[in-house]
C-alpha positions as a LaTeX table, in Angstrom:
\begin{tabular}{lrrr}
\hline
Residue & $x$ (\AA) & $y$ (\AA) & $z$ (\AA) \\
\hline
Unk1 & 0.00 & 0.00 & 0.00 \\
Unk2 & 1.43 & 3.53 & $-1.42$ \\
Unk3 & 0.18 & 6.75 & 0.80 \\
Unk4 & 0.65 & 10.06 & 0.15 \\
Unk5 & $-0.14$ & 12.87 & 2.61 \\
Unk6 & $-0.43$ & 16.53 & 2.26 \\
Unk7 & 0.83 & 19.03 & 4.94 \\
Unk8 & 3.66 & 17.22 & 5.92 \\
Unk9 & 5.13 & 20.61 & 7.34 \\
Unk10 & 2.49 & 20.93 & 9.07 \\
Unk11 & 1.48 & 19.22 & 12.72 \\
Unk12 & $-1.31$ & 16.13 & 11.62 \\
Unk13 & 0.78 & 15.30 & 7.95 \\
Unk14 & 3.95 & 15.33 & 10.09 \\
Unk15 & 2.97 & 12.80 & 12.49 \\
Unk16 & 0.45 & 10.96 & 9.98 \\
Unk17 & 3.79 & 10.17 & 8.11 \\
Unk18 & 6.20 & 9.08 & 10.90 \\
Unk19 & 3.03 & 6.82 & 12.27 \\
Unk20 & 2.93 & 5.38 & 9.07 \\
Unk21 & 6.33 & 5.53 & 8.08 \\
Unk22 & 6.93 & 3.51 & 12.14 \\
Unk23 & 4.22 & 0.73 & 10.42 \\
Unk24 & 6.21 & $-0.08$ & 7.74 \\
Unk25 & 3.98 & 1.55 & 4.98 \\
Unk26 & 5.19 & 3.00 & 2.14 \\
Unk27 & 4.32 & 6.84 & 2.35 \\
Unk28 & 5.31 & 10.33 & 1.20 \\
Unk29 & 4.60 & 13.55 & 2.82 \\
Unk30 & 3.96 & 16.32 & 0.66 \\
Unk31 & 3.63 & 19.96 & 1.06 \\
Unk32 & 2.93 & 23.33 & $-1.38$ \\
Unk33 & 6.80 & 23.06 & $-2.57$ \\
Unk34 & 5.66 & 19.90 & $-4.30$ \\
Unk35 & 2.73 & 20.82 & $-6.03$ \\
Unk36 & $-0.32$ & 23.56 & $-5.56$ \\
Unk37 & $-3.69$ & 22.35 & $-4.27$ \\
Unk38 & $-5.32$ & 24.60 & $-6.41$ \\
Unk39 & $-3.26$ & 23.44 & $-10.00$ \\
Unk40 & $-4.94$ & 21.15 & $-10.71$ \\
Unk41 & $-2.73$ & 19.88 & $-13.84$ \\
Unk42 & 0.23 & 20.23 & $-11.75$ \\
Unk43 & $-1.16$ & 18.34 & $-8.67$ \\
Unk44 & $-2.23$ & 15.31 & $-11.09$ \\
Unk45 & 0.93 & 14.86 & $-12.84$ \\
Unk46 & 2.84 & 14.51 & $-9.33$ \\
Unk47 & 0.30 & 12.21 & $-7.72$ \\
Unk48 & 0.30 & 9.74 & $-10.92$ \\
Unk49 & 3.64 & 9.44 & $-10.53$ \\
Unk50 & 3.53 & 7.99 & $-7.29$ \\
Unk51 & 0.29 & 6.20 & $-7.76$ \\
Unk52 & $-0.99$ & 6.18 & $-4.18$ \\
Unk53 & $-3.62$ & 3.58 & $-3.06$ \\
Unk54 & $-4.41$ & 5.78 & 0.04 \\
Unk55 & $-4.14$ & 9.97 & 0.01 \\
Unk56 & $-4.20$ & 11.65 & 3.48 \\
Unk57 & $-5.48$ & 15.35 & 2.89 \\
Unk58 & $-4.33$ & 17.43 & 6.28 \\
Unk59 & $-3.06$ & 20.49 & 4.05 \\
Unk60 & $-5.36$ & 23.17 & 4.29 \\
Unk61 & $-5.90$ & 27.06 & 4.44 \\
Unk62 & $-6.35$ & 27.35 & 8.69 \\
Unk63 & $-5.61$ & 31.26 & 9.29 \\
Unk64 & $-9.22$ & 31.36 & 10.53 \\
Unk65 & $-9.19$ & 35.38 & 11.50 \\
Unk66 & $-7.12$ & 36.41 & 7.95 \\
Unk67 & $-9.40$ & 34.44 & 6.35 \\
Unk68 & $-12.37$ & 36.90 & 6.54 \\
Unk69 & $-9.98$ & 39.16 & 4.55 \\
Unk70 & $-8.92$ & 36.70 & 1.44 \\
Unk71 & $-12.01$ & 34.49 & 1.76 \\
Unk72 & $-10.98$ & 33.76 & $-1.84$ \\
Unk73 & $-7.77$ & 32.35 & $-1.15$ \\
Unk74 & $-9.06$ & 30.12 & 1.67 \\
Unk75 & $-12.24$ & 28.57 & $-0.48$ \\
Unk76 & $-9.52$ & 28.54 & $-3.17$ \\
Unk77 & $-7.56$ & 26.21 & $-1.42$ \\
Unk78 & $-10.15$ & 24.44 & 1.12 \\
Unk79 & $-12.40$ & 23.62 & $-1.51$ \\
Unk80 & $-11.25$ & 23.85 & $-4.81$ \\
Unk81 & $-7.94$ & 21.84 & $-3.54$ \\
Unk82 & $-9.90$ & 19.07 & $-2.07$ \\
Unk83 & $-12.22$ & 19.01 & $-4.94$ \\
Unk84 & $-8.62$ & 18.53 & $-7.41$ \\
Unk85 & $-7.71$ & 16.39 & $-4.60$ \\
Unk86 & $-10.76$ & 14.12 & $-4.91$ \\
Unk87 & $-10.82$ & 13.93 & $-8.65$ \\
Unk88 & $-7.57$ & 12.93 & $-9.12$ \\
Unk89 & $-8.13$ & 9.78 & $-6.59$ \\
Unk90 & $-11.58$ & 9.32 & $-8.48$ \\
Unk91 & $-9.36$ & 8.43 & $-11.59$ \\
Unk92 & $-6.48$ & 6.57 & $-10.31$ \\
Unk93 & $-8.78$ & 4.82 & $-7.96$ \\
Unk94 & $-7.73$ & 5.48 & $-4.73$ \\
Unk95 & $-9.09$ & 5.91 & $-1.43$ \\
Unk96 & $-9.10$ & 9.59 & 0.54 \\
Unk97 & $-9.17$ & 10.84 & 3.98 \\
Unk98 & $-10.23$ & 14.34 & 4.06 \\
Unk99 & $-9.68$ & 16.18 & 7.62 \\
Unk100 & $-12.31$ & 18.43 & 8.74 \\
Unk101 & $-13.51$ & 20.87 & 11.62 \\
Unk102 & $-15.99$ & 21.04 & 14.14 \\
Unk103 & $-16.32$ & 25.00 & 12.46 \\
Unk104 & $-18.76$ & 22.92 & 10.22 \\
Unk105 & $-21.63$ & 23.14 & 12.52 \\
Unk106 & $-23.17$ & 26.79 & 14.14 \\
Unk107 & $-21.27$ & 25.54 & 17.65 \\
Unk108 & $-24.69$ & 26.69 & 19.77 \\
Unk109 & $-26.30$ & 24.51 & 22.56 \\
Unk110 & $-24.58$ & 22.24 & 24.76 \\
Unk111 & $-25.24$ & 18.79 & 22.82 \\
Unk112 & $-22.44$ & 16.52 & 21.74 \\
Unk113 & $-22.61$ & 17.07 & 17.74 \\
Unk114 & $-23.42$ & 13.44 & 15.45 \\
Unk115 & $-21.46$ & 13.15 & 12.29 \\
Unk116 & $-24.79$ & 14.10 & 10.40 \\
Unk117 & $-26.08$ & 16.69 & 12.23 \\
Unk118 & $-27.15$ & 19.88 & 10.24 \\
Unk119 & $-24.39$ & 22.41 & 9.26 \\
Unk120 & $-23.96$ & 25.51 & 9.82 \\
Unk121 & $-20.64$ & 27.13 & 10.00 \\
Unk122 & $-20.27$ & 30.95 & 11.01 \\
Unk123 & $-16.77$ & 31.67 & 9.38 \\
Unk124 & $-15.17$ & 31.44 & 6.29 \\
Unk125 & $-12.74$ & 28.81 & 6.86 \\
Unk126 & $-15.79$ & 26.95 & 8.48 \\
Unk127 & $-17.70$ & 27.44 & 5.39 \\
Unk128 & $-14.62$ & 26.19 & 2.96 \\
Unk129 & $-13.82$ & 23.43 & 5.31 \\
Unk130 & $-17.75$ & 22.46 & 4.70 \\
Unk131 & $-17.48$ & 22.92 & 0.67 \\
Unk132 & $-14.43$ & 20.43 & 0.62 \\
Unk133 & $-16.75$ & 17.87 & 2.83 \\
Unk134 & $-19.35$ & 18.36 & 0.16 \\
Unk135 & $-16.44$ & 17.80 & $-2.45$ \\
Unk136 & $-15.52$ & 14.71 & $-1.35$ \\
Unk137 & $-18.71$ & 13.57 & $-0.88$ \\
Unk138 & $-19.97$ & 14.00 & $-4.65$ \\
Unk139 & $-17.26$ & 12.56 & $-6.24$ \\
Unk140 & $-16.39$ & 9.55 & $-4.79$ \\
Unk141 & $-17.38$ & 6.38 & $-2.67$ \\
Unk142 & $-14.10$ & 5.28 & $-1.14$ \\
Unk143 & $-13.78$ & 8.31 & 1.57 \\
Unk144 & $-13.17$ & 9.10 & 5.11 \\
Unk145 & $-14.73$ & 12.50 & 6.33 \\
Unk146 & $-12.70$ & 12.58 & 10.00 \\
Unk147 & $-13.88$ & 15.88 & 11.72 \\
Unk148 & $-10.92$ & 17.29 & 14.19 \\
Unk149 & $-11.10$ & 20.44 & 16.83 \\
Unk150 & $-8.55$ & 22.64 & 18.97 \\
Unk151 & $-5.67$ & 20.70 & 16.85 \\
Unk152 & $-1.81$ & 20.20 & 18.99 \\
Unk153 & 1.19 & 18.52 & 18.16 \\
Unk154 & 5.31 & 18.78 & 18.59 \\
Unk155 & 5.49 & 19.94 & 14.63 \\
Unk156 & 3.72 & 23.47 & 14.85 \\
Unk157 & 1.96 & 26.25 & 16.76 \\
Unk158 & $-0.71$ & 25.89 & 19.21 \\
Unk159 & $-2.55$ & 27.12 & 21.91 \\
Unk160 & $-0.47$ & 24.84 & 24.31 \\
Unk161 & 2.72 & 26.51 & 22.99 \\
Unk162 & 1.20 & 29.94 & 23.27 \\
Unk163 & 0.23 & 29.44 & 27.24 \\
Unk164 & 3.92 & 28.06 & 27.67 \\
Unk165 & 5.56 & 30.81 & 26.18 \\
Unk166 & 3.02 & 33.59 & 28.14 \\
Unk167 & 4.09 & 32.07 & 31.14 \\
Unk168 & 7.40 & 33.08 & 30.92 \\
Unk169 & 6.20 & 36.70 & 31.02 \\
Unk170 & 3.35 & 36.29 & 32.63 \\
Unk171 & 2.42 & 35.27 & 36.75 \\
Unk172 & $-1.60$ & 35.78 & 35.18 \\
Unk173 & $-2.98$ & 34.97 & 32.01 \\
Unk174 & $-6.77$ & 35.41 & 31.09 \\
Unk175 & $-8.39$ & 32.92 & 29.05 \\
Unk176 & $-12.01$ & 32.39 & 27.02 \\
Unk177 & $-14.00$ & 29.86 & 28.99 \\
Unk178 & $-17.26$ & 30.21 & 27.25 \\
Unk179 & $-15.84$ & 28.15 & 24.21 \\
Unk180 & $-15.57$ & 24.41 & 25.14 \\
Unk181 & $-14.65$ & 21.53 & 23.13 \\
Unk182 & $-12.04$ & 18.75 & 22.68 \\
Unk183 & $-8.12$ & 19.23 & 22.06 \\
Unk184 & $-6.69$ & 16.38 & 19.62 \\
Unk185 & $-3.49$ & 15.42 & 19.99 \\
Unk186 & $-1.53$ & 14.91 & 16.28 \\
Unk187 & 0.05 & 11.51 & 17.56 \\
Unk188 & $-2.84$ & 10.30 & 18.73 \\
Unk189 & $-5.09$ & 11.16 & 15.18 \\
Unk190 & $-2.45$ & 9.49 & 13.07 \\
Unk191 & $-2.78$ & 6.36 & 14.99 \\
Unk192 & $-6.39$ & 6.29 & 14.40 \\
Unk193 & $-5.92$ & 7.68 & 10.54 \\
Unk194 & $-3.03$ & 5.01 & 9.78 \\
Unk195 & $-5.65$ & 2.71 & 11.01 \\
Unk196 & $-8.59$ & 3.81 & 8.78 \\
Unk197 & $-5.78$ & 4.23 & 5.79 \\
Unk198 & $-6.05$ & 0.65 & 5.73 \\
Unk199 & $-9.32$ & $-0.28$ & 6.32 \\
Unk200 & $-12.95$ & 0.09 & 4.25 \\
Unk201 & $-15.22$ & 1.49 & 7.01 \\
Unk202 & $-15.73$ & 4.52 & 4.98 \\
Unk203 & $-17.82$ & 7.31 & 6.30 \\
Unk204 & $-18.14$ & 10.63 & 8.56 \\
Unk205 & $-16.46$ & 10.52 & 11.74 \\
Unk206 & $-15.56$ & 12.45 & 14.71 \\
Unk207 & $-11.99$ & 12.03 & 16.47 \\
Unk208 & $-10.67$ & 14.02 & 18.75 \\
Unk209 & $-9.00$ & 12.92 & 22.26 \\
Unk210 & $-11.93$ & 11.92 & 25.18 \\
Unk211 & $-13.18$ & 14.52 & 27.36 \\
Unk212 & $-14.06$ & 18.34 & 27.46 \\
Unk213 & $-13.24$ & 21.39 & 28.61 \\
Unk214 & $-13.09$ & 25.63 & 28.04 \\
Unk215 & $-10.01$ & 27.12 & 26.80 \\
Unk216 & $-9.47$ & 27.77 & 30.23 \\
Unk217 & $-9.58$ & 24.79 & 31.44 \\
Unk218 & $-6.69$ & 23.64 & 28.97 \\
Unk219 & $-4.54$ & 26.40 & 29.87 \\
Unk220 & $-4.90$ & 25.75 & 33.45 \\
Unk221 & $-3.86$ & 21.89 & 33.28 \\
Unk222 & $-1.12$ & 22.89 & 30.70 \\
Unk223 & 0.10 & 24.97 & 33.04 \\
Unk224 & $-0.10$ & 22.40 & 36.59 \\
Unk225 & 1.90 & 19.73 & 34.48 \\
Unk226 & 4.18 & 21.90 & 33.31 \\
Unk227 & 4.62 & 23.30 & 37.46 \\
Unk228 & 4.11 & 26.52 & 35.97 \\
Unk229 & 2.84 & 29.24 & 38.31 \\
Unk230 & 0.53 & 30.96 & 36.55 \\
Unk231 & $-2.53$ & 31.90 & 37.73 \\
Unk232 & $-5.64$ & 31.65 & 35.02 \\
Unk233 & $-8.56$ & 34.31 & 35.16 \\
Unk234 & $-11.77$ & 32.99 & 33.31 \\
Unk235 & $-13.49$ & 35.36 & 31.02 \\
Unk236 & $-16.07$ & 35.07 & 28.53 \\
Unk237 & $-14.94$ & 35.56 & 24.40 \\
Unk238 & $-16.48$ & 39.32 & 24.50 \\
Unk239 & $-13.62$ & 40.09 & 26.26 \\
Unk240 & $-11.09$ & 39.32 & 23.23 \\
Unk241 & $-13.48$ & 40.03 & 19.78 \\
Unk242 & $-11.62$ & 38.01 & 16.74 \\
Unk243 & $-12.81$ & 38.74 & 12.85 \\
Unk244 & $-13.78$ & 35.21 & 13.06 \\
Unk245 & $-16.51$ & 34.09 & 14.87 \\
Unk246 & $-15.75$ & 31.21 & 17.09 \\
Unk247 & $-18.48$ & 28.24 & 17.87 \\
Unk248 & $-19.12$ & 28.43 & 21.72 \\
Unk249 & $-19.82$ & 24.60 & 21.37 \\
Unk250 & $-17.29$ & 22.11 & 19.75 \\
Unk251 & $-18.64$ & 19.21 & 21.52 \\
Unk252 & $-18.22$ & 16.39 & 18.93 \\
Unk253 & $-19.98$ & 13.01 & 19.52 \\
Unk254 & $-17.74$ & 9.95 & 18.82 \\
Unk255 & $-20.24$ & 7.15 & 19.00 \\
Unk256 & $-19.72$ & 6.93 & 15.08 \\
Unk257 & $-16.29$ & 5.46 & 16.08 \\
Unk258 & $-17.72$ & 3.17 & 17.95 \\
Unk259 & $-19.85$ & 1.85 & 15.68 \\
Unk260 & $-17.37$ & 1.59 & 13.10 \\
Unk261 & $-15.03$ & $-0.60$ & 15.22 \\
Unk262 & $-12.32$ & 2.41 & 15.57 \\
Unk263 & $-10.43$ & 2.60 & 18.99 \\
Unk264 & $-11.53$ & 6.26 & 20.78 \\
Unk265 & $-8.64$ & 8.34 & 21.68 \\
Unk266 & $-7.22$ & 8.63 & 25.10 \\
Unk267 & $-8.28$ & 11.33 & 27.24 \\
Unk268 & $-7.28$ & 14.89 & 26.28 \\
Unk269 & $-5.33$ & 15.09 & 30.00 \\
Unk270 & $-3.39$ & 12.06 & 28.92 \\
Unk271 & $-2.64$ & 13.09 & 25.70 \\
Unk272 & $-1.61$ & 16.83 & 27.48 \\
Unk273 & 1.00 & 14.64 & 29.74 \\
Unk274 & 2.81 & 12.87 & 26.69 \\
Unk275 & 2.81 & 16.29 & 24.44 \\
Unk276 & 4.21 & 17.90 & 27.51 \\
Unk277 & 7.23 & 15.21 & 27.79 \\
Unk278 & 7.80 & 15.47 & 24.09 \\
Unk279 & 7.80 & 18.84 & 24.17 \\
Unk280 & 10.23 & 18.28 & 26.94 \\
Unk281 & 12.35 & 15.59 & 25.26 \\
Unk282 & 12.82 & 17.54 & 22.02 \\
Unk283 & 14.37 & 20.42 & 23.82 \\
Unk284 & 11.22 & 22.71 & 23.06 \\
Unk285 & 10.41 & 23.44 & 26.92 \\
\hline
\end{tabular}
């Protein structure tokens, strides 16, 4: 089995590769000094050469607040790159595993989101992220729709890097705690996308690590198993406006996993720990 995944400078394609690469599969990581998403001529010529059986698609437009300014750019890439994507694996018959967002749905109530619940996304990267789902969906059969939120891993920026570099300023941070969701560890995905690489329980799914809690809540953990004193003041998102409108609710159900056979993540504090002592280990603490 050939596999070829996009981003691979990027956090999820990083680790999707060494996962894969630590299985013994034959894989490439690409990225936008390869080919561009949105040529498609270009794109094709590349990925017949390698012939994948499998394509991994974690490249994507993900400036969420610039966004609102090139919303172009980002449907551009979100959704007229994973519609080239999608077409090219349509001809050389090959399966694809298109990551999403929880920015698909409005992010209102309290409920735990199912794969097919109705859509509703109130940003443009939400709204491009959407358009590639619907991409996907029309033109082909082999496909796995895997829904992420509040994304971390060693091979990037994230919140969790953010909070560790504040505290080194900072005795007091304050943090959004009206937003709640599920972090997702990058280690932890590729395990579970590795395993669906090679399987043909094709569908929607939800996958991020077990358990939920406010931005707050993350930074305040990050920050007592790091033995960081830093003290972390609640407040609601008013308090820091962004051009992009943030869901409130990122609660994604992952019964569909269940269902399917798939093994659930670990917990979001356990996957905290072991990003913490990698961070640690690779000097980056």
């Amino acid at each position: 089995m050939n596999v070829l995944v996009t981003g691979v400078t990027g956090q999820l394609g990083h680790d999707c590769v060494a996962e894969l690469t630590k299985r013994g599969v034959a894989v490439r990581g690409v990225s936008s000094r390869d080919f561009s998403l949105t040529d498609f001529d270009r794109a094709r010529e590349y990925i017949l050469s390698y012939h994948p059986d499998v394509v991994i698609h974690c490249a994507a437009y993900t400036a969420v607040d610039r966004a609102e300014e090139e919303p172009e750019l980002c449907e551009a890439v979100n959704a007229g790159g994973t519609r080239n994507l999608a077409e090219i694996c349509r001809q050389i018959d090959a399966k694809m595993i298109y990551i999403s967002t929880d920015y698909v749905f409005p992010g209102s109530g309290e409920d735990f989101y199912e794969p097919e619940d109705p859509k509703g996304p109130k940003n443009v990267y939400g709204r491009s992220k959407l358009h590639g789902e619907e991409a996907v969906r029309e033109i082909l059969e082999r496909f796995f729709i895997v829904r992420i939120s509040w994304v971390f891993g060693i091979h990037g920026n994230n919140f969790i890097r953010t909070m560790l570099r504040l505290s080194e300023t900072h005795r007091e941070l304050t943090v959004v705690d009206d937003q709640v969701g599920s972090p997702t560890y990058t280690k932890d995905l590729a395990v579970l996308l590795a395993d669906m690489s090679g399987s043909e329980r094709y569908g929607v799914y939800h996958a991020t690590n077990e358990g939920v809690c406010s931005w707050a809540e993350l930074a305040g953990e990050t920050f007592r198993l790091s033995g960081r004193q830093v003290t972390v003041t609640p407040v609601p998102s008013s308090a820091y406006p962004t051009r992009a409108e943030r869901p409130q609710n990122s609660r994604l159900s992952k019964d569909c996993l269940d269902r399917a056979g798939f093994a659930r993540l670990p917990s979001w504090q356990d996957a905290l720990k072991r990003y913490l002592a990698e961070l640690q280990q690779n000097h980056m603490i």
